[in-house]
C-alpha positions in Angstrom: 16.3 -80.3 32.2 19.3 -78.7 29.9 18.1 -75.0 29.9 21.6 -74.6 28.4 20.6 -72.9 25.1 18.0 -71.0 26.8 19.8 -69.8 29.4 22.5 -67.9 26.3 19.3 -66.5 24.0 18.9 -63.5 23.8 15.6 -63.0 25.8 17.0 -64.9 28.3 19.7 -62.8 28.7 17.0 -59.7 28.4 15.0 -61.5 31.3 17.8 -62.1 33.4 19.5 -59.0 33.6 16.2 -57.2 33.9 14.7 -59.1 36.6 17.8 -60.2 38.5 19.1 -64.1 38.4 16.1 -65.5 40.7 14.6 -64.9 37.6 16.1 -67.3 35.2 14.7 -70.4 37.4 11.1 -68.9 36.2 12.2 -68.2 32.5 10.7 -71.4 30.6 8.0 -74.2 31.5 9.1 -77.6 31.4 6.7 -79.9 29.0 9.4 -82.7 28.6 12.3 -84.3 30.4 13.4 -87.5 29.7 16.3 -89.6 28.5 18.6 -86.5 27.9 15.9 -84.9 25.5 13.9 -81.8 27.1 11.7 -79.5 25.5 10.1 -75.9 27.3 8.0 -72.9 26.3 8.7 -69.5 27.9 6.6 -66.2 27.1 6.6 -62.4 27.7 3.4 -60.6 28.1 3.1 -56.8 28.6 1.2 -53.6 28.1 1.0 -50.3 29.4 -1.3 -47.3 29.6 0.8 -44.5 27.4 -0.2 -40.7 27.8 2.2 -38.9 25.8 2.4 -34.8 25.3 3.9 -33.7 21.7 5.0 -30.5 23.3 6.5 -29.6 19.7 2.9 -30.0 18.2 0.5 -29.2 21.2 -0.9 -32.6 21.2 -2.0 -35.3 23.5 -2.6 -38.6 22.9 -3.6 -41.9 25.0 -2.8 -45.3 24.4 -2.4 -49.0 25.0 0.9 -50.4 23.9 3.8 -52.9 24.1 7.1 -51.6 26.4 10.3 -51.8 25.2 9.9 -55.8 24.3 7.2 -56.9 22.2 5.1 -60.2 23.3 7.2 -63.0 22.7 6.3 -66.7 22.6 9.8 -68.6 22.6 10.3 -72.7 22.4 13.6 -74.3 23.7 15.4 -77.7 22.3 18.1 -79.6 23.7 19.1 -83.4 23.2 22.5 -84.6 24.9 24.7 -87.0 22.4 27.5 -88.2 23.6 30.0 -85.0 24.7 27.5 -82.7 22.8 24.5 -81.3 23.8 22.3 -80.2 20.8 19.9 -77.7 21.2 17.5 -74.9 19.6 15.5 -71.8 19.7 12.4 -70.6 17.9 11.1 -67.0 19.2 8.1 -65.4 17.5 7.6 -61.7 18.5 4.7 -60.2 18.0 2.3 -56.7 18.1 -0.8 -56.2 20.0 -1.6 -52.7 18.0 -3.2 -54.0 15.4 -6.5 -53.8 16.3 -7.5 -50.9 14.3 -5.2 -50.7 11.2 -5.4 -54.2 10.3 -8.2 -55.9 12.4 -7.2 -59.8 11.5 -3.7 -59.3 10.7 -1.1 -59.3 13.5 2.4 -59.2 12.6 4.9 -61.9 13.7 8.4 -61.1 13.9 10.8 -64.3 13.9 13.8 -62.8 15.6 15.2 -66.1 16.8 15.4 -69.3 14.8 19.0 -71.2 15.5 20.7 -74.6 16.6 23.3 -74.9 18.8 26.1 -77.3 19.4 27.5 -76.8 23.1 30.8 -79.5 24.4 34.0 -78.4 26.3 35.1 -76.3 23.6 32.1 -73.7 24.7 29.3 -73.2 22.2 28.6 -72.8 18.3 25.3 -71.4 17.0 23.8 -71.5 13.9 21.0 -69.3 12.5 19.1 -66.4 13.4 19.9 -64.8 16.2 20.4 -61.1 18.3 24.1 -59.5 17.1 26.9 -59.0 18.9 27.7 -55.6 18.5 25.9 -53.3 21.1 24.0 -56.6 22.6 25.4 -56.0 26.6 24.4 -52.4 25.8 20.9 -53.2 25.7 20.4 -56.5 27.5 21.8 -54.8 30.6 20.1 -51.5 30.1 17.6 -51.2 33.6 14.7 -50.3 31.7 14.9 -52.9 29.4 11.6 -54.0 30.2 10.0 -50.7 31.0 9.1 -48.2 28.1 12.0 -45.7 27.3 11.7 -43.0 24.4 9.0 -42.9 22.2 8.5 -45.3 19.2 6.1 -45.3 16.2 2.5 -44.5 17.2 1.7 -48.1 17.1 3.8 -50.9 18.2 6.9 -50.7 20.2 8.8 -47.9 21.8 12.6 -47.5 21.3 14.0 -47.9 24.6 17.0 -46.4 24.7 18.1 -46.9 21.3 18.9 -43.8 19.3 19.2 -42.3 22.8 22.5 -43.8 24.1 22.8 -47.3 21.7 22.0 -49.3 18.5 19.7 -52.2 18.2 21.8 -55.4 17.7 19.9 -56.4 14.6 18.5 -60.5 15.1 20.8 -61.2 11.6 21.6 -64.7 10.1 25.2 -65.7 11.6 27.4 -68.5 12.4 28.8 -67.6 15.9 31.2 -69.2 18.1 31.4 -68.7 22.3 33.8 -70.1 24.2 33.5 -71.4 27.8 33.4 -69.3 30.8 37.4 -68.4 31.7 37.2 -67.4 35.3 34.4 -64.9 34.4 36.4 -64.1 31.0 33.9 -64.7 27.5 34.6 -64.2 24.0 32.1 -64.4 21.1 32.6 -63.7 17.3 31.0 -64.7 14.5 30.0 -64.4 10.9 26.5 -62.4 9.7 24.9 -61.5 6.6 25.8 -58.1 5.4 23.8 -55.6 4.9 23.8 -53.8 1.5 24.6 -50.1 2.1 25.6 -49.8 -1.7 22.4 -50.8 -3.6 22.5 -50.0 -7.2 24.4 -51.3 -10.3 27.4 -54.1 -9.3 26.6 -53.6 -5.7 28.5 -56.7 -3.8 29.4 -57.5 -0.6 32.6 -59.3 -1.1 32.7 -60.9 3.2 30.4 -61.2 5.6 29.8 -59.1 8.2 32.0 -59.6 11.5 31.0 -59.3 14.8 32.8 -60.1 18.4 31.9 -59.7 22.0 33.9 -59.7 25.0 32.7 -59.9 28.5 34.1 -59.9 31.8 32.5 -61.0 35.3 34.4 -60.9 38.9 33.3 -60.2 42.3 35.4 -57.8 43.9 34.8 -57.5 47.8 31.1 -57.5 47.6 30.9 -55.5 44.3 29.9 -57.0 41.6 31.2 -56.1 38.2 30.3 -56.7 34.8 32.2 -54.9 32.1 32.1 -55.5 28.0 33.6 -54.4 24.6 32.2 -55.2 21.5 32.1 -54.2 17.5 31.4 -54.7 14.4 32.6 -54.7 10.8 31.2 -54.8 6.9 32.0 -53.2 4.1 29.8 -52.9 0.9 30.6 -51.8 -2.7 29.0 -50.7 -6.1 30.1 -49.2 -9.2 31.0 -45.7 -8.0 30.9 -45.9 -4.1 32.4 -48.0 -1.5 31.1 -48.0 2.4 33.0 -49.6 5.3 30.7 -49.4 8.1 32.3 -50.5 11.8 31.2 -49.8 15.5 32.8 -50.0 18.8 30.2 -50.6 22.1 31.6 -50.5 25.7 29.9 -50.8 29.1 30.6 -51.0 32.8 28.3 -52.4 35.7 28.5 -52.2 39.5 26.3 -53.4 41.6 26.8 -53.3 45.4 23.9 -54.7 48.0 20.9 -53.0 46.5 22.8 -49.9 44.5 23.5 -50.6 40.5 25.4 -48.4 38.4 25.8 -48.8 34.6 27.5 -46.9 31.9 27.6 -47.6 28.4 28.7 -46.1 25.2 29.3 -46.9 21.2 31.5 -45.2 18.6 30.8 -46.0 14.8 31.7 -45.2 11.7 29.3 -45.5 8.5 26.9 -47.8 10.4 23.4 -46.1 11.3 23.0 -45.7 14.8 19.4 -47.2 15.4 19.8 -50.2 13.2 21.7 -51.1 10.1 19.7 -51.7 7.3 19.8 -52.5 3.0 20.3 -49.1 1.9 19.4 -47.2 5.3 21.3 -43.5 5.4 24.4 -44.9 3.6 27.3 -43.3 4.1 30.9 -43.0 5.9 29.8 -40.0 8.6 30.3 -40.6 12.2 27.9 -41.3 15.4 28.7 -41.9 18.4 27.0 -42.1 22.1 26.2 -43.0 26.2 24.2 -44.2 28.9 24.3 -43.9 32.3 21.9 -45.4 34.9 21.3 -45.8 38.3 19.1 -48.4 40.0 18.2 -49.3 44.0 16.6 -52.1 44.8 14.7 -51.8 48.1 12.6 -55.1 48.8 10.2 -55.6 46.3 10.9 -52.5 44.3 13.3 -51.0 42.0 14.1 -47.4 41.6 15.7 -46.5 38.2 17.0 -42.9 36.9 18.5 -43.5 33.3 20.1 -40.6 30.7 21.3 -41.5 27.3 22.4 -39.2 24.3 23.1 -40.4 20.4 25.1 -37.5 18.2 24.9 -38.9 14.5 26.6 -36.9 11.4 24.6 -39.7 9.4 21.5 -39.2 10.4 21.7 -35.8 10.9 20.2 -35.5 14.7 21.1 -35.1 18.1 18.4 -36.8 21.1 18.7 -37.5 24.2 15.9 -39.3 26.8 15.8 -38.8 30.5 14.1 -41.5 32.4 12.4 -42.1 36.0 11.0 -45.7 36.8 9.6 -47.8 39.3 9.5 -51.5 39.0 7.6 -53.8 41.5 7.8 -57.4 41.6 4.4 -58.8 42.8 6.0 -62.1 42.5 8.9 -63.7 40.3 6.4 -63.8 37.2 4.7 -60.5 37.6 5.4 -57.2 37.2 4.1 -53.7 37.7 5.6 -50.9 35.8 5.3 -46.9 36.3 7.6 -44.8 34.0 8.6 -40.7 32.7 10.3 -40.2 30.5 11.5 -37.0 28.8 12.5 -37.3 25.1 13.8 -34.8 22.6 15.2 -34.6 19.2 17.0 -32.0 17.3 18.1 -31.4 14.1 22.2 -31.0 13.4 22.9 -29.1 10.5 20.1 -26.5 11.5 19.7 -26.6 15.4 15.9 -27.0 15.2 13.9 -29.2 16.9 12.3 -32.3 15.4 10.8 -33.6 18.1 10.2 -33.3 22.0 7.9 -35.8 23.6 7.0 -36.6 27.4 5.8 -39.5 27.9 3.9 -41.1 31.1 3.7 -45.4 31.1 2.2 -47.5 33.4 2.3 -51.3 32.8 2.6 -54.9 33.3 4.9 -57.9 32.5 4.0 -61.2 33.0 7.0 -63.6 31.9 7.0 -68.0 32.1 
């Protein structure tokens, strides 16, 4: 089987880096193989018992909710021609809270729908896909498939984003990746903008760019992943033009069962949780970090993680402290326990807007 296209989607990537590389031999089912042409399903299955204190509010509330990444259903193409290999990706992400605001209507989220077209000269994809800018951020972020900070009452929590990166928005996009060079790669490609201008003559005049750069060695038994990537738009109405651009960075060590990872972006009129038509225009600054440490001791992983976001834009300051536990009951299953401390405050007055701690306790179950 080609698992070629797979094996660079994004929740491949997500799997992989959570649950270490054994992992990715266990990320999809095989339902066809022949004659070049193969065909697999994969899924993500999770939910976790969420007690959370509103320590601003005096309230406490109990629930049963998604982690970090929603259930996901995912099918993979691929169909050798020649020096190509052709392939595809349709993910449909979806919410299990929906029992009691909407009884018969779950929400499906398509964040992946793209074709690929991989030969020697590395890979081009075409469609909808994760971004660039900020993706290692979050893909290698150790609680990636825990919980994190607080969310909306229903559906997802946040992670770490707003609390040390931004969500690489699943955007349409013509990207191009080269080949591995010695552990060197280098994506960049083409998205729809985003229109931070609405109003009368708004226009985005160029796409959106995005590039990524990562870099992969082994360095006497330390292994060492390190990244830079960014992004760039600009978008323009009758009175205002907004340039919005974004540096992320990251370093990863990992040595026997130790793993250290720090991470941090930089922008510059781009919102800081996730760039949107019209969402908190404006040219102000935000920038922010994460730092994590993970040890890995048989069948469990040990995970301390602190992340801050300061945004002029949005106008808040919050930072999340985390302490997990992650134990493989096998390569598909996974238990989850998690705390994490979460607090908000608000810039231009000092006050808090939020302070949350939060107890999970799940499951992940992945094919």
């Amino acid at each position: 089987m080609n698992n070629n296209n797979f094996r660079k989607s994004g929740l491949a990537l997500a799997m992989v880096a959570a649950m270490g590389a054994s992992a990715g031999a266990n990320a999809a089912i095989e339902v066809y193989s022949e004659d070049g042409t193969s065909f697999s399903v994969d899924g993500y299955f999770n939910a976790f018992y969420v007690n959370r204190d509103d320590k601003l509010n005096d309230v406490r509330n109990s629930d049963v909710k998604m982690g970090f990444l929603p259930n996901t259903i995912g099918f993979n193409f691929s169909k050798e021609m020649g020096d190509l290999t052709l392939g595809g990706r349709s993910s449909f992400w979806s919410t299990i809270n929906d029992s009691l605001q909407s009884p018969t209507d779950t929400a499906i989220d398509v964040r992946q729908l793209y074709a690929t077209v991989d030969g020697s000269f590395g890979q081009v994809l075409i469609g909808k896909d994760f971004g660039l800018y900020a993706r290692s951020n979050i893909f290698l972020d150790e609680i990636l498939m825990g919980f994190g900070s607080p969310g909306a009452a229903t559906g997802v929590s946040f992670g770490n984003i707003r609390t040390g990166y931004p969500y690489p928005n699943p955007s349409a996009q013509i990207t191009y990746r080269t080949p591995d060079m010695g552990g060197l790669k280098v994506a960049a490609g083409i998205f729809e903008p985003a229109d931070t201008t609405p109003g009368a003559q708004s226009e985005q005049s160029a796409p959106r760019f995005e590039a990524e750069l990562t870099y992969a060695a082994d360095l006497g038994g330390v292994a060492l992943t390190g990244w830079l990537n960014g992004r760039h738009q600009s978008s323009e109405n009758a009175t205002t033009e907004i340039d919005s651009q974004g540096v992320g960075y990251g370093l990863k060590a990992s040595v026997a069962g130790l793993s250290l990872t720090a991470s941090g972006f930089t922008s510059e009129g781009d919102v800081p949780v996730l760039i949107t038509d019209a969402a908190l225009a404006s040219e102000e600054d935000a920038d922010g970090y994460l730092v994590q440490g993970s040890y890995t001791l048989g069948a469990n992983r040990f995970v301390v993680s602190y992340g801050e976001t300061d945004s002029d834009q949005g106008d808040f300051e919050t930072e999340n402290t985390s302490f997990a536990v992650f134990h493989d009951v096998n390569s598909n299953f996974k238990l989850v326990g998690e705390y994490n401390m979460f607090e908000q405050t608000v810039k231009s007055t000092g006050g808090d807007a939020a302070e949350f701690d939060t107890l999970a306790l799940g499951a992940v179950i992945t094919f």
